[in-house]
C-alpha positions as CSV (number, residue, x, y, z in Angstrom):
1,X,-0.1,22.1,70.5
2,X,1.4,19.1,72.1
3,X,2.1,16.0,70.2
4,X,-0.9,13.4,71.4
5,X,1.0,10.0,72.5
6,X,-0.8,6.6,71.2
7,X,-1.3,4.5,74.9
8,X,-3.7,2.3,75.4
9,X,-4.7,1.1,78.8
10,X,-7.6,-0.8,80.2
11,X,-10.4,1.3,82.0
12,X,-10.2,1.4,85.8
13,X,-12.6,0.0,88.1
14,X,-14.8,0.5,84.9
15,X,-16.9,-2.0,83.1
16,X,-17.2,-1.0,79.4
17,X,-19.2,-2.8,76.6
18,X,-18.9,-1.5,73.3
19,X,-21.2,-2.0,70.3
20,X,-20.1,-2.1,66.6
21,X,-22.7,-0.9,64.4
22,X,-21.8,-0.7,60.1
23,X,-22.2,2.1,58.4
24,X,-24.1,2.5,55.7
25,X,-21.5,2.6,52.9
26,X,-17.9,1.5,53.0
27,X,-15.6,4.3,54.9
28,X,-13.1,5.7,52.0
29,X,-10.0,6.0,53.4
30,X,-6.4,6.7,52.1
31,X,-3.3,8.6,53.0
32,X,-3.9,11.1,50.7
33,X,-7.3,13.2,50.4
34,X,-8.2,12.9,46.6
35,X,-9.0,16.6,45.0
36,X,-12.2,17.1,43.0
37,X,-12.8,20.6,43.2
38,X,-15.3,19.9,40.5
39,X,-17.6,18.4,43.0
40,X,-19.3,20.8,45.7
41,X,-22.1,19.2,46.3
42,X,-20.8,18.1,49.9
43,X,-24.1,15.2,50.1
44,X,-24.3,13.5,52.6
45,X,-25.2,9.5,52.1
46,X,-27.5,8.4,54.7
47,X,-31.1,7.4,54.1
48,X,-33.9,7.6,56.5
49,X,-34.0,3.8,56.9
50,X,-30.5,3.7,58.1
51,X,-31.1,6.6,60.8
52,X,-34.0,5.3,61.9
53,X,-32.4,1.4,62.4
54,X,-29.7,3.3,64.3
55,X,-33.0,4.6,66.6
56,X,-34.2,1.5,66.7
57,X,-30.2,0.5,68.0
58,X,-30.6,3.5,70.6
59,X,-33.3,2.2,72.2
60,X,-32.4,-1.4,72.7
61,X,-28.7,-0.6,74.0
62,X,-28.9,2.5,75.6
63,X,-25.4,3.3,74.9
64,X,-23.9,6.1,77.2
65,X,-22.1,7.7,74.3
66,X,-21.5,7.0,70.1
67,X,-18.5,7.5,68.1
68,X,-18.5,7.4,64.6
69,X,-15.3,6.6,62.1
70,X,-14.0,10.0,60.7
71,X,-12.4,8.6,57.8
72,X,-11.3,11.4,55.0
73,X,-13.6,13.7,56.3
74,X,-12.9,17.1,57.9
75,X,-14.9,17.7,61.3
76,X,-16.6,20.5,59.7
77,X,-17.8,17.9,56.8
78,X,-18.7,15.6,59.3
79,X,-21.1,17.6,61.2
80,X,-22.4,19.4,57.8
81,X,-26.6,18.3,57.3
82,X,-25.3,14.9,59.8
83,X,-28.9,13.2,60.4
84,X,-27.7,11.3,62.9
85,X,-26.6,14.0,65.2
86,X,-30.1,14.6,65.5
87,X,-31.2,11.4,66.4
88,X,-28.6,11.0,69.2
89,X,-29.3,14.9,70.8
90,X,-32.8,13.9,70.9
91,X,-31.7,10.6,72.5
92,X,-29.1,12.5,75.1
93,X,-26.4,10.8,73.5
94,X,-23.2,12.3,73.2
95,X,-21.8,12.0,69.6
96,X,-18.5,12.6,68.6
97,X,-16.0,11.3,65.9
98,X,-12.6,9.3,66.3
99,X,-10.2,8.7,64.2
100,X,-6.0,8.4,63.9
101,X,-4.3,12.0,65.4
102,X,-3.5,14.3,62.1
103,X,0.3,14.6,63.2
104,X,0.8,10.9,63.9
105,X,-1.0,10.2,60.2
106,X,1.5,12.8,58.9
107,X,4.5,11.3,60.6
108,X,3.4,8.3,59.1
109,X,2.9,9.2,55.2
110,X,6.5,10.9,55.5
111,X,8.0,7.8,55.9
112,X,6.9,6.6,53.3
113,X,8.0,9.2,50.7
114,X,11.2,8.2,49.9
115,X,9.9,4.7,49.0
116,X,7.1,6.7,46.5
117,X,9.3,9.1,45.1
118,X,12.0,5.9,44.4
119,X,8.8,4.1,43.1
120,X,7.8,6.8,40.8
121,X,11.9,6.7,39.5
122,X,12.1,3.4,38.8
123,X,8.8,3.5,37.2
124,X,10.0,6.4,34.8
125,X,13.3,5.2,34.0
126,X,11.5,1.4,32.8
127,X,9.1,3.4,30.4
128,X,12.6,4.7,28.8
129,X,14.0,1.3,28.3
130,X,10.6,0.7,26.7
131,X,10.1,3.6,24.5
132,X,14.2,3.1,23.1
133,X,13.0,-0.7,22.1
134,X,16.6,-1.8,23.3
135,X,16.0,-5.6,23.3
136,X,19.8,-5.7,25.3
137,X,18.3,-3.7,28.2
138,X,15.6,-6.9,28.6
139,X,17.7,-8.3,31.7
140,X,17.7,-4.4,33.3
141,X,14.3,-3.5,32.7
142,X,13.2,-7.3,34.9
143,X,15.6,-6.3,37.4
144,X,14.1,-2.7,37.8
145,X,10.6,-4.0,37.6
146,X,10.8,-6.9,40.3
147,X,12.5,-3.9,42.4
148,X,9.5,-1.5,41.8
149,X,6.9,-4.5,42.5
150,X,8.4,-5.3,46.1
151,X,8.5,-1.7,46.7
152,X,4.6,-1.2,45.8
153,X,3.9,-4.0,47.8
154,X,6.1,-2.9,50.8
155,X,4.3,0.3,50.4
156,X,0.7,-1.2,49.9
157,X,1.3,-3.3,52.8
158,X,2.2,-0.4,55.4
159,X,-0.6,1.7,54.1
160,X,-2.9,-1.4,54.9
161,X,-1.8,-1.4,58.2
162,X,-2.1,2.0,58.8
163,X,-5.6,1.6,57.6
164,X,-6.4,-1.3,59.8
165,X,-3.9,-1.7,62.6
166,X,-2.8,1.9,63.4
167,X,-6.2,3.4,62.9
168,X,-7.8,1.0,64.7
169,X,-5.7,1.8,67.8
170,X,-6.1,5.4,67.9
171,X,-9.9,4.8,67.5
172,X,-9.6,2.7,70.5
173,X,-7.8,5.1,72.5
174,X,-10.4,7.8,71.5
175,X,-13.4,5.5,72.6
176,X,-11.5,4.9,75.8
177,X,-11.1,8.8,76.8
178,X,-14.6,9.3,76.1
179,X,-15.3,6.3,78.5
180,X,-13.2,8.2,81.1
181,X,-14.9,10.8,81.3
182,X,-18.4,9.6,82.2
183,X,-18.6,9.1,86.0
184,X,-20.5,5.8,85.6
185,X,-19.1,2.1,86.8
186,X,-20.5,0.1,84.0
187,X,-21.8,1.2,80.2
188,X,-22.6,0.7,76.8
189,X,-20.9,3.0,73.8
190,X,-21.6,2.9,70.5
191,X,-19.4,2.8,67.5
192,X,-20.2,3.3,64.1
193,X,-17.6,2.3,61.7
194,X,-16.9,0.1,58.4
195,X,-17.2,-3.5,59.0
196,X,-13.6,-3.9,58.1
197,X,-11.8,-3.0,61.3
198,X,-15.5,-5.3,63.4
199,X,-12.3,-8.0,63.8
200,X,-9.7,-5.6,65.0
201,X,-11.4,-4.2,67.2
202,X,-12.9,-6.9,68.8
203,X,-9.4,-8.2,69.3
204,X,-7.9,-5.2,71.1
205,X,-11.1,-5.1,73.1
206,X,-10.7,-8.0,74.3
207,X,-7.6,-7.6,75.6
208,X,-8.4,-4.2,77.2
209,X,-11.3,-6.6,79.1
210,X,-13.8,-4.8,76.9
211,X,-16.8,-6.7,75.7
212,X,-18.4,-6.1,72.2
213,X,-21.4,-6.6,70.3
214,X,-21.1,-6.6,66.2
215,X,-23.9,-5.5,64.1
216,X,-24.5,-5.5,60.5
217,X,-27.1,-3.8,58.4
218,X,-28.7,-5.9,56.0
219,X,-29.7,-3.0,53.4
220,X,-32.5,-3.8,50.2
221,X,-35.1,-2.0,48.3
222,X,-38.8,-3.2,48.8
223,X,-41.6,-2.5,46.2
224,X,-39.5,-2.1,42.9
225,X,-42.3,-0.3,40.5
226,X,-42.4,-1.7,36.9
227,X,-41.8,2.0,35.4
228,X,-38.5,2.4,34.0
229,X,-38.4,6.3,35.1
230,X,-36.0,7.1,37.7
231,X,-38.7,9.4,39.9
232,X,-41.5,7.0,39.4
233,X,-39.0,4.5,41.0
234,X,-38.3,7.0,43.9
235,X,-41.8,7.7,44.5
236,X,-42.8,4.0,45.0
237,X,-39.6,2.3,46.6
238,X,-39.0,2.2,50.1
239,X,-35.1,1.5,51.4
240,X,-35.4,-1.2,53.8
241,X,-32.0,-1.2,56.6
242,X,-32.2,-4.4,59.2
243,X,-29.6,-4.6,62.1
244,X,-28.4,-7.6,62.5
245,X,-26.0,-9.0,65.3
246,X,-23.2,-10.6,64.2
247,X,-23.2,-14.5,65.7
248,X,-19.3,-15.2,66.6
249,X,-18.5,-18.6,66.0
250,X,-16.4,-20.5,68.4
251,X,-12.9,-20.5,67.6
252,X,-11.0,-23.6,66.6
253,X,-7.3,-24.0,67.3
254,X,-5.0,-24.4,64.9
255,X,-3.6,-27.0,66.0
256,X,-0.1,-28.9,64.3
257,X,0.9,-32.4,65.1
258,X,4.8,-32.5,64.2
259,X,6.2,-35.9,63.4
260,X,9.9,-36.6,63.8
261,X,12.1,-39.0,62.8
262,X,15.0,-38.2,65.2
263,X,15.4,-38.3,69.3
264,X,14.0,-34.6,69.6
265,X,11.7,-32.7,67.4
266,X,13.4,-29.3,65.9
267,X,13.1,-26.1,67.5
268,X,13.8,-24.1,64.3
269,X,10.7,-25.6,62.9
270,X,8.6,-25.9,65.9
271,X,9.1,-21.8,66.2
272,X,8.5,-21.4,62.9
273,X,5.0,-23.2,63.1
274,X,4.0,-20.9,66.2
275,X,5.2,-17.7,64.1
276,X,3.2,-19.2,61.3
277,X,0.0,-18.9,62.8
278,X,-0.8,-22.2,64.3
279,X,-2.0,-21.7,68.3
280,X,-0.7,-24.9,69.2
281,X,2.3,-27.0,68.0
282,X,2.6,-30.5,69.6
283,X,6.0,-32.6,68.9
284,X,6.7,-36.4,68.5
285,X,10.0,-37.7,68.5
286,X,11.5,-40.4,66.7
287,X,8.2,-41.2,64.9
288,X,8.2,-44.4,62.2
289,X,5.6,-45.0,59.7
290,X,4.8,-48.3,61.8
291,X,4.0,-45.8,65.2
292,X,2.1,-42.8,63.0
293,X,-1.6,-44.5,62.1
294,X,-2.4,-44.5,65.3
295,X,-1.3,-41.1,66.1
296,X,-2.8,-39.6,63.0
297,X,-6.1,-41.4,64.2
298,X,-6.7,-40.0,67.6
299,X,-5.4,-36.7,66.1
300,X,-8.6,-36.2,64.0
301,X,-11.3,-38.6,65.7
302,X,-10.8,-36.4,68.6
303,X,-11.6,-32.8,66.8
304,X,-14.8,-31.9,64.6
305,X,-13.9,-32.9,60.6
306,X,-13.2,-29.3,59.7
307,X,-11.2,-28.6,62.8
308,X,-7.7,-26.8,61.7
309,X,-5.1,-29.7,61.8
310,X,-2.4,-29.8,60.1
311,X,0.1,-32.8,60.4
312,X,4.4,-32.0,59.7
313,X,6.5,-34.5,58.6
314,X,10.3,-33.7,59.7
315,X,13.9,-35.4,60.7
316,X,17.3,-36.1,59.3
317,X,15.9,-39.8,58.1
318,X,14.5,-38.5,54.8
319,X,12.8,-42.0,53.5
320,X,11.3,-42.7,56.7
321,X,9.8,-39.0,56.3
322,X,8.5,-40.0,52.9
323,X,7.2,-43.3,54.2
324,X,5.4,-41.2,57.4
325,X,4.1,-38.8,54.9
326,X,2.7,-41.4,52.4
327,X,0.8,-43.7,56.4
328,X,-0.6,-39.6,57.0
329,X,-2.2,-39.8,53.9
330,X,-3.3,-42.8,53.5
331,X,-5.0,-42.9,56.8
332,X,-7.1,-39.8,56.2
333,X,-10.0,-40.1,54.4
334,X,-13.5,-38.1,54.1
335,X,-14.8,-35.7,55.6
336,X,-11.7,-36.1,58.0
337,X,-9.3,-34.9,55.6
338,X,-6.4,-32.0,56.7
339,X,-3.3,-30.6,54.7
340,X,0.5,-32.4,55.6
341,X,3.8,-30.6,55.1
342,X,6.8,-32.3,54.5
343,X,9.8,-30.7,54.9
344,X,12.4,-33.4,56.8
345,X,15.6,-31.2,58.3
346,X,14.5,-28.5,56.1
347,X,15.4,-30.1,52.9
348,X,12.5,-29.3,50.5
349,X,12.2,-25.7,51.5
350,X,15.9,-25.1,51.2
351,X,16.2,-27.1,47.9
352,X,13.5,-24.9,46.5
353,X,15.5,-21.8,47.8
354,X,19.1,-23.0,45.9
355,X,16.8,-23.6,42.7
356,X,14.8,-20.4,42.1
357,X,17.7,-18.4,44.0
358,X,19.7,-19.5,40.7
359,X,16.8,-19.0,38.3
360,X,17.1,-15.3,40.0
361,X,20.5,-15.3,39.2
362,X,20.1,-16.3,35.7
363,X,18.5,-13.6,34.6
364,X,20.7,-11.2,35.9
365,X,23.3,-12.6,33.7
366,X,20.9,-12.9,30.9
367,X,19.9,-16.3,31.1
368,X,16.0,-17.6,29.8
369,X,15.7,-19.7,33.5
370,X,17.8,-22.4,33.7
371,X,16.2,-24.6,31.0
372,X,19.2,-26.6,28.9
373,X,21.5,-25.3,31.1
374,X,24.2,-27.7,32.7
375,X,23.8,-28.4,36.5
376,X,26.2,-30.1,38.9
377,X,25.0,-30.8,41.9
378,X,28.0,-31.7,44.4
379,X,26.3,-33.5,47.4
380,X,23.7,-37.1,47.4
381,X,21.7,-35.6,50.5
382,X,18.5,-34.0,51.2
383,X,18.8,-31.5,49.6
384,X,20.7,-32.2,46.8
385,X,18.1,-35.0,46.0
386,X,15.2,-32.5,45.9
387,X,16.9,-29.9,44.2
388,X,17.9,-32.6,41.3
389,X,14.2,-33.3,41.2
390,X,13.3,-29.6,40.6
391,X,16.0,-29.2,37.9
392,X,15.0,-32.0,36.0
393,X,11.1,-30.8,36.2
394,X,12.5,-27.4,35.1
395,X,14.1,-29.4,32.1
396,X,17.9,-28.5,33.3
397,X,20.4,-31.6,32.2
398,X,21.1,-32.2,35.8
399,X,24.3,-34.4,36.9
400,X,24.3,-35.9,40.4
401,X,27.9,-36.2,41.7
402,X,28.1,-38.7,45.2
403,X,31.5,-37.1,46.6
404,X,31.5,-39.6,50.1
405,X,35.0,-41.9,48.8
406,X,33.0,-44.2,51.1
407,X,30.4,-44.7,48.7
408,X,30.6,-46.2,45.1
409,X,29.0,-45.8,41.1
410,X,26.5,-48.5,42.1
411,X,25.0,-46.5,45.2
412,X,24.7,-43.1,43.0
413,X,23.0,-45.0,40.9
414,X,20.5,-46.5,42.3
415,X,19.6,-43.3,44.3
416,X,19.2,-41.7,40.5
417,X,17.0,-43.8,39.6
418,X,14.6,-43.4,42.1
419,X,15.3,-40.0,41.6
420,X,14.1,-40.4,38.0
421,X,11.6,-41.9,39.3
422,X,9.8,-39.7,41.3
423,X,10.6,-36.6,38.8
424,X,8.4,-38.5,36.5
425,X,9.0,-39.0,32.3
426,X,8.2,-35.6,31.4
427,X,11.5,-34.3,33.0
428,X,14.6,-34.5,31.9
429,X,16.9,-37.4,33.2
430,X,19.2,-37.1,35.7
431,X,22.9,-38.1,35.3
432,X,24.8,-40.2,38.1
433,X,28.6,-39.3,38.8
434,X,31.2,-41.2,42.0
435,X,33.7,-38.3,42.4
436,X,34.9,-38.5,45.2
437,X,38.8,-36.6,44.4
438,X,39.5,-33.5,42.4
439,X,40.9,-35.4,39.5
440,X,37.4,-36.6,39.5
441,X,35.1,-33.6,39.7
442,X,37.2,-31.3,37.1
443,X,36.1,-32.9,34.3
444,X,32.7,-33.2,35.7
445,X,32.5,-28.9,37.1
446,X,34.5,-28.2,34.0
447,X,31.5,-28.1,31.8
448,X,28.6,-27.0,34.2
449,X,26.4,-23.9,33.7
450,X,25.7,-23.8,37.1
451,X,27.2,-25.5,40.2
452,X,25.6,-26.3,43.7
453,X,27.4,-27.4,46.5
454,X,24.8,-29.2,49.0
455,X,27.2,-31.8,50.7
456,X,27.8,-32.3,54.5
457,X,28.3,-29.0,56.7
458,X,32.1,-28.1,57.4
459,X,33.5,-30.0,54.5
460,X,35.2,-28.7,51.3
461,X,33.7,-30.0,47.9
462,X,35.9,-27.9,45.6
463,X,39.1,-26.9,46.5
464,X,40.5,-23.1,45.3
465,X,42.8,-25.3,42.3
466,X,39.9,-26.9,41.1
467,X,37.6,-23.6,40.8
468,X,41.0,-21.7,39.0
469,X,40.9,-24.1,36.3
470,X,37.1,-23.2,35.1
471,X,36.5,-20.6,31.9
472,X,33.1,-19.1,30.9
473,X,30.1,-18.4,33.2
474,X,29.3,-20.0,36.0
475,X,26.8,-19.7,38.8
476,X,27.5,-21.0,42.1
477,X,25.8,-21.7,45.3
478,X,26.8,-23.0,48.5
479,X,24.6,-23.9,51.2
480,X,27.6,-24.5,53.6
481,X,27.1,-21.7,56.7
482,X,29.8,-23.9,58.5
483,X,33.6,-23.5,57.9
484,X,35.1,-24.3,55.5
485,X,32.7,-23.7,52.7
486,X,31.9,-26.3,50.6
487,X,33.5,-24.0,47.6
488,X,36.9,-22.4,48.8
489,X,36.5,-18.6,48.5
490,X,32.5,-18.6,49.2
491,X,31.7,-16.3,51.7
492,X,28.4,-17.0,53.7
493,X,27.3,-13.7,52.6
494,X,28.0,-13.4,48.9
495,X,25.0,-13.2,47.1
496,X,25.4,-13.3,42.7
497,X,29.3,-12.0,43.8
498,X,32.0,-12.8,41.5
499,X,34.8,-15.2,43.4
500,X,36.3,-16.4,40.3
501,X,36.7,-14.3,36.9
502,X,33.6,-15.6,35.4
503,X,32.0,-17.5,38.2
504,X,29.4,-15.6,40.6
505,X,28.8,-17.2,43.7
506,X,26.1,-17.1,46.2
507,X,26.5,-18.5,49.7
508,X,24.7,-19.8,52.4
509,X,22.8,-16.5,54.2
510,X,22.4,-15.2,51.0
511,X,20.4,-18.2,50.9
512,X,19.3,-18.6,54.2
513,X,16.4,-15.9,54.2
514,X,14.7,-16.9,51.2
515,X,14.3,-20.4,52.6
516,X,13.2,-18.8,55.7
517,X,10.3,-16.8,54.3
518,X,9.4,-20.1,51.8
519,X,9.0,-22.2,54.8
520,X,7.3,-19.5,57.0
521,X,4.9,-18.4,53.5
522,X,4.1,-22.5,53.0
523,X,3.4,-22.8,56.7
524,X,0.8,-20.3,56.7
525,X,-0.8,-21.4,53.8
526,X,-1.4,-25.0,55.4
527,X,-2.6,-23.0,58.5
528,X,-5.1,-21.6,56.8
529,X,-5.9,-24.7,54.4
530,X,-9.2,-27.1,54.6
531,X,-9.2,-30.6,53.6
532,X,-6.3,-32.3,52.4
533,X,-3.0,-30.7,50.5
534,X,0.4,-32.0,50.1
535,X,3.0,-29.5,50.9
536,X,6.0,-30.8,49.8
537,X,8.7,-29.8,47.0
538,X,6.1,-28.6,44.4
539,X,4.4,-26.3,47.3
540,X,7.7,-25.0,48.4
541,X,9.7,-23.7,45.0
542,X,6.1,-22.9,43.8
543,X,6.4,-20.7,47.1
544,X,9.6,-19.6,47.0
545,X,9.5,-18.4,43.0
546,X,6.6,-16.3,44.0
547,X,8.4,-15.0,46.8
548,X,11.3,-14.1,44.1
549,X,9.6,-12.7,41.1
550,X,5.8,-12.0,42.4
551,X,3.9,-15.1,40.1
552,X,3.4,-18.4,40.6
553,X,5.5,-20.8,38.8
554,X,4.2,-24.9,38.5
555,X,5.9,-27.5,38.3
556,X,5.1,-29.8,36.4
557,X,3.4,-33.0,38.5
């Protein structure tokens, strides 16, 4: 038998409306048919009310054919004591099923047998760690668990879209060849299926020029006797099944006004918003917090108050950002209320990145988190301001080291205390270090737990003599992608590598995807957010920790 080919192409010189009718119960489906020889009663689960609200659907569309959603059924199950086949032969309808193509479905699962059977091992071997009770095995049994989590959501994710996505194709390309077939310019079908794919399906019609109708079926039981007996209850009830047609509401679009502080807006972020989910993305350059009120204002007067807009805050001139970000707020007020996101040149989502990467990294060397531990942080920037903040909220004894020999003590510390400021009393203060030669920074590396190097692109922060002198464990990361790192013998693509007896480094795009997906994970959620949110810092390691370990991690506020 020849392999069937998915292709889906509009209908020509044919007009084709297509009506979406619910079943009457929820369509199991899975990639595996469940045995239960145990049950032969083969029933079939459609009550009189529901076949004769499809009659009543006959008569008002007329439809030229009806396809139903196979689902886990076998053809010869399908058409076993089927009540509605009757309803559509007396109607003249032709009636038929549709459903993905049994070798395409099989081709499918395959693929994803490897990723079950590894599943199933790594499930196996972390009930042995368990059952031995070896506490030293703690650190191995995390690891093997996070591993077996992203595999079962990899897995449940691609069986999801087979469900949806794939299925929803092939039943689109089975309702199209039965359209083919009838010799007829214009015409109605029928297509009863679980609500769940209504949305799918609508959206591939529509771009096959195919228009649809959705209907629901409101189901309840009239005239409830007061007997308690099951038969008396079937005797006097009467099953009551209303079609009703869906009402599509008028779609909004997501629209995101992107404030920048510098001569051109960023591309990097301006893609990201689009891949995000917002429709429309609409830049403004070298944006102050005197210039933004207005903006803001004519932004929301000029859309309904529950109209998706979402305002970004970006740029290299991080306090003008905050300032921006602070106007956005402030001029928003109820019921016109929308979520902002503040990220300026990337600096909150990448700070959240270095600081749960390392918490990652922690616990592979048997670290609780990074808690007590001694943290370095070589660079007064963006990022290295926002990463000291999470530290000292994740109660780290954080030490903020200005290397620029054009700055001074005084300048490092004013910045800390701001800093301190904004982390709030409940963290852990922040330390201020001017170390601007090596002489300088030994003393200051020497003793760290943890080192990050978040200074300018392109320049060296700790030379190869500095990093020979260090003993015990260290964790390192660099989010330098430029030459030369900003730790000499960091590689861009080390990720937890040891570059030093003792010292395991991770560079820049070992970094660079989690920050990726934190960004891209915190744009969707503002996307898809009502009233107003700030999505700053807090949003972004909150993010990128449940990106890393699969839970939700607050910090504290």
């Amino acid at each position: 038998m020849a392999q069937k080919v998915l292709e889906l192409e509009p209908l020509k010189k044919k007009k084709l409306e297509l009506v979406l009718v619910e079943t009457e119960f929820p369509v199991q489906w899975g990639i595996e048919k469940a045995e239960n020889p145990e049950d032969d009663w083969n029933l079939r689960l459609i009550s009189d009310a529901y076949v004769k609200a499809v009659d009543v659907l006959l008569e008002k569309h007329k439809p030229k054919f009806a396809v139903e959603e196979l689902g886990m059924r076998s053809r010869d199950e399908f058409e076993f004591d089927n009540p509605l086949a009757a309803v559509f032969k007396k109607k003249g309808v032709a009636y038929d099923t549709v459903d993905i193509d049994e070798n395409a479905l099989g081709y499918l699962v395959s693929v994803l047998d490897p990723y079950q059977k590894l599943y199933s091992d790594l499930m196996d071997e972390a009930k042995t760690i368990k059952a031995s009770g070896d506490k030293s095995k703690k650190a191995t049994l995390q690891e093997i668990m996070v591993h077996a989590e992203y595999l079962k959501a990899e897995m449940d994710a691609e069986i999801e879209t087979i469900r949806l996505k794939i299925r929803e194709a092939w039943m689109m390309m089975g309702i199209l060849d039965h359209a083919g077939k009838i010799d007829a310019m214009s015409m109605t079908a029928m297509f009863i299926c679980d609500s769940s794919h209504f949305d799918g399906l609508a959206s591939l019609a529509e771009q096959l020029g195919i228009d649809t109708v959705k209907i629901n079926m409101k189901k309840s039981v009239k005239s409830i006797p007061d007997s308690k007996e099951v038969m008396d209850f079937l005797k006097a009830s009467v099953l009551e099944v209303s079609p009703i047609k869906v009402k599509t509401k008028s779609v909004q679009e997501k629209i995101l006004y992107m404030f920048d502080t510098d001569a051109f807006a960023s591309p990097f972020d301006i893609n990201m918003a689009y891949d995000a989910g917002f429709n429309v993305v609409i830049p403004f350059s070298a944006v102050t917090a005197e210039k933004v009120t207005r903006l803001v204002q004519d932004a929301m007067f000029s859309r309904k108050p529950d109209a998706p807009t979402c305002f970004f805050v970006g740029g290299s001139n991080v306090k003008e950002a905050d300032k921006i970000a602070d106007v956005i707020k402030k001029a928003l007020f109820a019921p016109f209320e929308h979520p902002v996101v503040v990220d300026p040149r990337g600096s909150h989502t990448t700070a959240s990145a270095v600081v749960a990467k390392t918490v990652e990294m922690a616990g592979k060397h048997g670290w609780d988190g990074i808690a007590g531990k001694n943290v370095v942080i070589l660079g007064t920037g963006p990022v290295g301001q926002i990463a000291a903040i999470i530290a000292a909220k994740e109660h780290a004894k954080v030490t903020f080291v200005e290397t620029w020999d054009k700055a001074s003590e005084d300048s490092v510390k004013t910045l800390v205390n701001a800093l301190n400021t904004e982390a709030g009393k409940d963290a852990t203060p922040i330390t201020p270090v001017f170390a601007a030669t090596d002489d300088k920074k030994l003393p200051v590396v020497k003793d760290a737990d943890i080192i990050w190097s978040v200074a300018t692109a392109g320049v060296q922060i700790l030379s190869k003599a500095v990093m020979e002198k260090l003993s015990g464990t260290k964790l390192v990361v660099d989010i330098n992608a430029v030459p030369p790192a900003g730790v000499e013998g960091m590689k861009a693509k080390h990720e937890d590598k040891e570059i030093y007896p003792g010292i395991f480094g991770t560079g820049a795009l070992a970094l660079g995807g989690l920050k990726y997906i934190t960004e891209s994970n915190m744009l969707k959620q503002a996307a898809d957010t009502k009233g107003m949110k700030l999505f700053n810092y807090d949003v972004a390691y909150e993010t990128a920790k449940t990106v890393l370990f699969g839970k939700k991690v607050v910090v504290a506020q």
